[in-house]
C-alpha positions in Angstrom: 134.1 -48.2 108.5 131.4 -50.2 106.5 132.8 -52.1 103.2 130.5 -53.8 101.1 130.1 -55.0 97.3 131.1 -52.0 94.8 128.2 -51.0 93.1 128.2 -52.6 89.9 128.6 -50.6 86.7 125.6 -49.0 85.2 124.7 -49.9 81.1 125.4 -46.6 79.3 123.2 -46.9 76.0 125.0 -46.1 72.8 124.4 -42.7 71.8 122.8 -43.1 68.7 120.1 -45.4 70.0 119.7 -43.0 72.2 119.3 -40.4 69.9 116.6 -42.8 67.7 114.7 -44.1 70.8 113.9 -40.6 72.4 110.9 -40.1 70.2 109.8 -43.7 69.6 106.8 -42.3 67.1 109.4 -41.1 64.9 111.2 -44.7 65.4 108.0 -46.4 64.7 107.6 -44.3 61.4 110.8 -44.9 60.2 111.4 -48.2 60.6 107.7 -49.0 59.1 108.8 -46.8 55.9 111.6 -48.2 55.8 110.2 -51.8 56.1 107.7 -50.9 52.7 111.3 -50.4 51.2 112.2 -53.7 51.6 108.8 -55.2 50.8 109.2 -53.3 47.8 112.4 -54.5 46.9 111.7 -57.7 48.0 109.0 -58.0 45.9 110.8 -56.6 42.7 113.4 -59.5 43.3 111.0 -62.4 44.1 109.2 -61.6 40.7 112.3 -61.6 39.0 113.7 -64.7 40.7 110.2 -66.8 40.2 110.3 -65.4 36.5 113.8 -66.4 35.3 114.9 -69.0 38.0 112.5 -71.5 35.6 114.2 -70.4 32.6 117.2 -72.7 33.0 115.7 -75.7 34.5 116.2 -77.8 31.4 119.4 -76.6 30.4 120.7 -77.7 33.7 119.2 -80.8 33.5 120.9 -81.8 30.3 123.0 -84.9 31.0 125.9 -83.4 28.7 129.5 -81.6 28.8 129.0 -79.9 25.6 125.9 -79.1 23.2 125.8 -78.1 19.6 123.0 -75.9 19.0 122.8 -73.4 15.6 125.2 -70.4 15.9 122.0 -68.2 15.7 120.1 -69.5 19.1 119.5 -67.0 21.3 118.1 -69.5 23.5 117.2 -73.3 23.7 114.7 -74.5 20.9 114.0 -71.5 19.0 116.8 -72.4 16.2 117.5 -75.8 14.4 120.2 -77.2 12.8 120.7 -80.5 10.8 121.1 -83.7 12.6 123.3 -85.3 10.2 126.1 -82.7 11.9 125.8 -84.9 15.0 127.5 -87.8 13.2 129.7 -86.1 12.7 130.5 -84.8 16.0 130.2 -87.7 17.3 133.4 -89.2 15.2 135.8 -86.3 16.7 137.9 -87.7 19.7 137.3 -87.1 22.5 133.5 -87.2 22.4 132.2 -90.7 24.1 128.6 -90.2 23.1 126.3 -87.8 20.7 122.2 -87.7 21.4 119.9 -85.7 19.5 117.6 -83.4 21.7 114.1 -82.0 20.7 112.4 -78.7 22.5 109.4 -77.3 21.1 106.6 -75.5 21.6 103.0 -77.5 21.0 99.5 -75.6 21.4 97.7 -77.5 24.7 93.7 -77.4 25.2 92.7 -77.4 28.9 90.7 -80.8 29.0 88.7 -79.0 32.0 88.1 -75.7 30.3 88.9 -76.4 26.7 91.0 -73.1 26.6 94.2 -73.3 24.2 97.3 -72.4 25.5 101.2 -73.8 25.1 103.2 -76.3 27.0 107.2 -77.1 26.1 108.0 -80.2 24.6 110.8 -82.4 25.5 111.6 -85.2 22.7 114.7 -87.6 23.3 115.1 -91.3 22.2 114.2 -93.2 25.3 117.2 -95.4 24.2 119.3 -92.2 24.5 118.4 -90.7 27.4 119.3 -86.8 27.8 117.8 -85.4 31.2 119.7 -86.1 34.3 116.4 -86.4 36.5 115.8 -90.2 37.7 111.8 -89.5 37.5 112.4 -89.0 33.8 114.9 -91.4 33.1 113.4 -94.2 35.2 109.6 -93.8 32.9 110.9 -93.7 29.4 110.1 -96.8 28.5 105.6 -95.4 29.2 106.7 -92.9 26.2 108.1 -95.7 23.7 103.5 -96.3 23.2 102.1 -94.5 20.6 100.9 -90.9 21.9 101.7 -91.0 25.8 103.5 -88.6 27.5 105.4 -87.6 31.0 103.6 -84.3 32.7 105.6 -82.2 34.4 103.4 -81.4 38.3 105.0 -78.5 38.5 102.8 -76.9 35.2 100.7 -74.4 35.7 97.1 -74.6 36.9 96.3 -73.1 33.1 97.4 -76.2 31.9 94.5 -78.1 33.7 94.3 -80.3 36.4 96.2 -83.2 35.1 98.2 -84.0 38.5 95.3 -85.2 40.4 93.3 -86.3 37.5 96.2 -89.0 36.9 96.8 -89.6 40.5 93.1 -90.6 40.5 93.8 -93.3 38.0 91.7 -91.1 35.0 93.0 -91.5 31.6 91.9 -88.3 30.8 92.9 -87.6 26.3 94.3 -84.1 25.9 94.7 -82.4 22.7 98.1 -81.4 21.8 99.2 -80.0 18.7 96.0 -81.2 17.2 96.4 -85.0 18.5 95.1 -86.7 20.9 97.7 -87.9 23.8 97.5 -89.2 27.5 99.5 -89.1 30.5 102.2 -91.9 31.1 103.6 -90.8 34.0 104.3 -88.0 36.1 107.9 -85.9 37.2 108.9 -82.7 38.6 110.5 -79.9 36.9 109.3 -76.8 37.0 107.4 -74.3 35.3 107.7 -70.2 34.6 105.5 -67.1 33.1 107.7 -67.9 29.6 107.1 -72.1 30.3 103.7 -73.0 31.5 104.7 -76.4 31.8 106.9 -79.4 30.1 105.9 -82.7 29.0 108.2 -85.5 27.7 107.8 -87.5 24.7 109.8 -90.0 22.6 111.4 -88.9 19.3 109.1 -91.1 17.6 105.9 -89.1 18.9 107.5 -86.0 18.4 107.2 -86.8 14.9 103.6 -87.6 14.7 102.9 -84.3 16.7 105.4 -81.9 14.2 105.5 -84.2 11.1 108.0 -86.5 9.6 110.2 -83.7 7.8 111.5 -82.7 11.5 113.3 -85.3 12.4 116.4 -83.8 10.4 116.2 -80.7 12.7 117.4 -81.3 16.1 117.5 -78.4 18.9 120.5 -79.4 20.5 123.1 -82.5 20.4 124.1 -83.5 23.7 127.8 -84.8 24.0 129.4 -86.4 26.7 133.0 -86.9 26.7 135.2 -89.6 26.8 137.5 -89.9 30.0 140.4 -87.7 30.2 139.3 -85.2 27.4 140.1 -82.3 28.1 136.6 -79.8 27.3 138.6 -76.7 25.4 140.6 -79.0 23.1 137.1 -81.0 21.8 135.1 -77.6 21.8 137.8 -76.2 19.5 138.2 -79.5 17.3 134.4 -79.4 16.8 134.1 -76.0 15.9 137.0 -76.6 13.0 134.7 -79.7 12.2 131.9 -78.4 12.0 129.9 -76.2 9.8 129.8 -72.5 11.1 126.2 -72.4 11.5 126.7 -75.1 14.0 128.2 -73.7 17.7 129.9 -75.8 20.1 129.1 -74.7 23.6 129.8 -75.9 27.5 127.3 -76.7 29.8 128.0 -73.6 31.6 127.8 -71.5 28.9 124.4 -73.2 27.6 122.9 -72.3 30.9 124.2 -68.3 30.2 122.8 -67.8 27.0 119.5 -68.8 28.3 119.4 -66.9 31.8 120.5 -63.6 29.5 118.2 -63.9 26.7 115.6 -63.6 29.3 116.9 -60.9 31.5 117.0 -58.9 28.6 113.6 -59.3 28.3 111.1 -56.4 29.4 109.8 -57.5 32.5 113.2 -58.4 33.3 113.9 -54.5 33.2 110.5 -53.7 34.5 111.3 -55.5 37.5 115.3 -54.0 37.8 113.5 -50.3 37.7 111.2 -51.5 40.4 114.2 -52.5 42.6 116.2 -49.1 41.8 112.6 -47.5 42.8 112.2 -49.1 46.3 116.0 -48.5 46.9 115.5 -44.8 46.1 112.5 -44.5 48.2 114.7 -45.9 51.2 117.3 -43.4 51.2 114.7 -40.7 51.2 113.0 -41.8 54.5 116.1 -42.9 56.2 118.1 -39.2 55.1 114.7 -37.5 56.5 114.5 -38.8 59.6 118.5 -38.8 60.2 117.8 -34.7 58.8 115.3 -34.2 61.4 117.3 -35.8 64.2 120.4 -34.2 63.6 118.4 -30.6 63.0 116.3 -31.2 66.4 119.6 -31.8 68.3 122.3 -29.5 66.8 123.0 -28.3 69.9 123.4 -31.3 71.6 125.8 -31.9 68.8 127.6 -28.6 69.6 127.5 -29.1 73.3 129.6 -32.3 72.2 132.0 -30.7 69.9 132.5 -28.3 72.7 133.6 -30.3 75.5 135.8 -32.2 73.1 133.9 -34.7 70.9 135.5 -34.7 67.1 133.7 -34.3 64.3 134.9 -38.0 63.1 133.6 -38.9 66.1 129.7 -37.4 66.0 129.3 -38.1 62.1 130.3 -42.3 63.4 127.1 -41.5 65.8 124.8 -40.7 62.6 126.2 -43.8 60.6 125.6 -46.0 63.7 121.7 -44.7 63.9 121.6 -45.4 60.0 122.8 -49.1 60.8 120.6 -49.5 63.5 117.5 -48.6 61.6 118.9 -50.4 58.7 118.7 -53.8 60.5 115.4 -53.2 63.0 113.4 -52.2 59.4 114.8 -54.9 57.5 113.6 -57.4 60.2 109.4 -56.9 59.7 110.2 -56.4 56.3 111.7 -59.8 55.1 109.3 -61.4 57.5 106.0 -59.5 56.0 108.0 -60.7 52.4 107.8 -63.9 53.3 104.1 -64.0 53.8 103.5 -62.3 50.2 105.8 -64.8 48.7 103.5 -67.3 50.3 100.3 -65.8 49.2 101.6 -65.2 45.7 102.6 -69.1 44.8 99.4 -70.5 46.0 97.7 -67.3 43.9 99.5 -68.0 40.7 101.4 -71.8 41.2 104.5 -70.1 40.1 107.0 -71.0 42.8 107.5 -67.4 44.4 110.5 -68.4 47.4 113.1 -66.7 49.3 115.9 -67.3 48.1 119.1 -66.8 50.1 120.6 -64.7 47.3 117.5 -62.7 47.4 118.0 -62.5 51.3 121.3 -61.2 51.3 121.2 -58.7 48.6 118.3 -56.7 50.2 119.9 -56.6 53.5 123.3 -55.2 51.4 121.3 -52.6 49.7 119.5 -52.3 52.8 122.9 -51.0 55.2 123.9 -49.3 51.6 120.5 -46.9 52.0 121.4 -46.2 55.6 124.8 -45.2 55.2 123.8 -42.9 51.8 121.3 -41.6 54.1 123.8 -40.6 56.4 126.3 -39.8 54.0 124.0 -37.0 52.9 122.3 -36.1 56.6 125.5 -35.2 58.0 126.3 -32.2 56.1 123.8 -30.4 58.6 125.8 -31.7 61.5 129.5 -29.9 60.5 127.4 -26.5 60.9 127.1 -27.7 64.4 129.3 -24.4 65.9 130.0 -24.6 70.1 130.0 -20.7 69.9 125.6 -21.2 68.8 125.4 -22.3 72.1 127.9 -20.6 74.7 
């Protein structure tokens, strides 16, 4: 008698990539439709994410824990109240510090085109500084000189080309609000469709660009708090101080009245019914090709059922092909995403990135389409009767 080595165990394929892989143009087809899903969806949610992810920049870079602003802003700047009510803030207890904040909107001629557009206006006393970014912070004292100004690089192009005309050592006079300013200095920030581009300016020079009667009307007060005070008890203390046309807010809810003024606005909903549109188109080529493969192989599926598969057990094979084109679709998909996202921010120089948020929400709604898909497909399979075949 001969012994050797046992012959090793052979790699049974799971059924349902079985199932997918036994027509590989069908595969192909599917996966690539369902790939333009999540390009489509992708691309819904980049547009959405570049449009409002700018929104909040400089609410979240507000150095404060609360901010007054009038009871009637639906967002920062676009309402006023009197600065004489951040006095008197600032004598409640528990507030270490009060600082007025300016944001406006100031027409902008292209020096390179001599188009007029807008660009957002940032006005603090450089004494008082408001921003939390060191590139601001550290230059305040270049905006103390009569009209000179910080330019935000991150602008966009329609703004001119500022960035490398300063770089380049070029005092180059730009016309804003009527007046003629030049660049200071230079910081980061960030820019939007809504906010081409931010400059910063002292209080002083906000008054030569808006007129003297403004500097009553701030946009916001920014508070800090004294150690150990606790943020309820002074946001309740200044609303019974204050007038009621003046709102006491945290930092947190600053930052959510702007991000939902601007979803509500309509390319915000544009863009949600263009996610809702890709998602649908999904489920309809994943439940037509699970249809077809469940209709081609019905009596496979009976031959199953009659040598004792259950039907738990068959409709687990159709959910496992949904899954597994779920994740070989999404793969080409975020990667073709990524190269649009690419082209798009050199295109436009809005800041069009993949966000990890973005990421992980396709690929949810992604495995969501597959098992709808199969939730519907595998109706057809419990008609699946042993006695159609024997």
């Amino acid at each position: 008698m001969v012994f050797g080595k046992p012959p090793l165990p052979q790699f049974e394929k799971p059924l349902a990539w079985s199932q997918l892989s036994h027509q590989r143009v069908r595969l192909l087809v599917a996966l690539s439709g369902i790939s333009f899903a999540n390009i489509l969806i992708f691309m819904q949610l980049g547009f959405r994410s570049a449009m409002f992810s700018g929104t909040t920049n400089v609410p979240t870079s507000l150095d404060g824990d609360v901010f007054l602003i009038h009871e009637k802003s639906q967002f920062l700047g676009n309402e006023t109240f009197d600065k004489p009510q951040l006095y008197r803030a600032a004598a409640v207890s528990g507030v270490a510090t009060a600082r007025p904040f300016y944001y406006n909107s100031a027409s902008w001629v292209n020096p390179d085109s001599r188009k007029t557009t807008n660009v957002t206006v940032i006005a603090m006393n450089p004494a008082q500084p408001v921003m939390t970014l060191p590139a601001i912070n550290g230059q305040l004292g270049l905006v103390e000189q009569s009209d000179r100004m910080l330019f935000d690089t991150k602008s966009l192009p329609s703004l001119g080309n500022i960035t490398a005309e300063f770089a380049a050592g070029q005092d180059t006079p730009i016309e804003v609000q009527g007046r003629k300013m030049r660049v200071n200095g230079t910081y980061a920030l960030g820019s939007n469709i809504f906010k081409r581009g931010h400059i910063v300016i002292s209080d002083v020079n906000y008054l030569r660009l808006f007129g003297a009667e403004q500097a009553n009307q701030l946009h916001a007060g920014v508070l800090k708090l004294a150690p150990g005070a606790d943020l309820s008890t002074v946001i309740a203390e200044l609303e019974r101080t204050l007038p009621d046309e003046v709102k006491a807010v945290s930092h947190a809810d600053l930052i959510a009245l702007e991000d939902s003024y601007w979803a509500k606005e309509p390319a915000g909903i544009i863009f949600d019914f263009g996610t809702i549109m890709g998602f649908v188109v999904g489920v309809v080529i994943v439940y037509q090709v699970l249809y077809s493969d469940v209709n081609d192989h019905l009596s496979e599926y009976a031959t199953l059922k009659a040598i004792g598969y259950s039907d738990g057990q068959l409709l687990l094979v159709v959910f496992q092909e949904a899954a597994i084109l779920a994740v070989l679709g999404f793969v080409p998909g975020i990667l073709c995403s990524l190269g649009l996202y690419s082209l798009l921010s050199n295109l436009t120089g809005v800041a069009v990135l993949m966000r990890l948020g973005v990421g992980v929400q396709v690929f949810s709604m992604t495995l969501v389409m597959g098992v709808l898909s199969a939730a519907i497909a595998v109706r057809k399979l419990r008609s699946a009767d042993p006695a159609d075949v024997f």
